[in-house]
C-alpha positions in Angstrom: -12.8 2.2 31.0 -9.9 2.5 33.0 -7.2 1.8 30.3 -9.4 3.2 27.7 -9.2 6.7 29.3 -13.0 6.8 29.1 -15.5 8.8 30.8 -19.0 7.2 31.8 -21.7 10.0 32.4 -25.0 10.4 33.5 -27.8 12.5 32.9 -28.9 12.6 36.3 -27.6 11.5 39.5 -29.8 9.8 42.3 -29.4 9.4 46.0 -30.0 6.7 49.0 -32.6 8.6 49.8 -33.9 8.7 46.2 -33.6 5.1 46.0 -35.1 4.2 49.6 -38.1 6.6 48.4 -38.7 4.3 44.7 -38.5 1.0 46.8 -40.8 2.5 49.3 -43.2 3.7 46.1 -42.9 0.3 44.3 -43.3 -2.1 48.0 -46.4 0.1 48.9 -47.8 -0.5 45.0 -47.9 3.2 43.9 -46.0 2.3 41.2 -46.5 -0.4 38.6 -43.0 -2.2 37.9 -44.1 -4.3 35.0 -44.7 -1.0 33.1 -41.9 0.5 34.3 -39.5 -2.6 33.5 -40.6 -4.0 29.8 -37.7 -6.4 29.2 -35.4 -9.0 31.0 -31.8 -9.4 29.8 -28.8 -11.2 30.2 -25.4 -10.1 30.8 -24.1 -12.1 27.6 -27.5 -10.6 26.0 -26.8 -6.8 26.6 -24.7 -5.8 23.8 -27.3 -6.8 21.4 -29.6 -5.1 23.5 -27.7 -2.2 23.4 -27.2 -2.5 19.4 -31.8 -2.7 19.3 -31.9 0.2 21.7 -29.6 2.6 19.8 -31.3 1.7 16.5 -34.5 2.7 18.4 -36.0 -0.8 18.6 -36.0 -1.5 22.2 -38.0 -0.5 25.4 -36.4 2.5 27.8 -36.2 0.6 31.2 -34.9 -2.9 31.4 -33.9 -5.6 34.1 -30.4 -7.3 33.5 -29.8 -10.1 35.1 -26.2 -10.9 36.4 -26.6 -14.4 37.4 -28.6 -17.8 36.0 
């Protein structure tokens, strides 16, 4: 991104206190996180991912995992 001269934007921006409120609402149970998170992905799996999502095959909210 940095050499590339590109821009990475959000739609929305969230903050600690946003974040401390949805671990409060998922630790309490008010929120189901299987229906929230449908897939688990890899690091070396997420450009494909990306590839599915953008050709409207894949789920909205993922978990990507950074480690084994």
């Amino acid at each position: 991104m940095h050499y590339e001269e590109l821009l990475v934007t959000a739609s929305f921006h969230h903050t600690p206190f946003h974040f401390a409120d949805a671990l409060r609402l998922l630790g309490d149970g008010f929120v189901d996180a299987p229906l929230l998170l449908q897939e688990d992905v890899t690091l070396e799996d997420l450009p494909a991912f990306f590839e599915r999502a953008a050709a409207g095959g894949g789920p909205l909210k993922a978990t990507v995992r950074c480690g084994p």
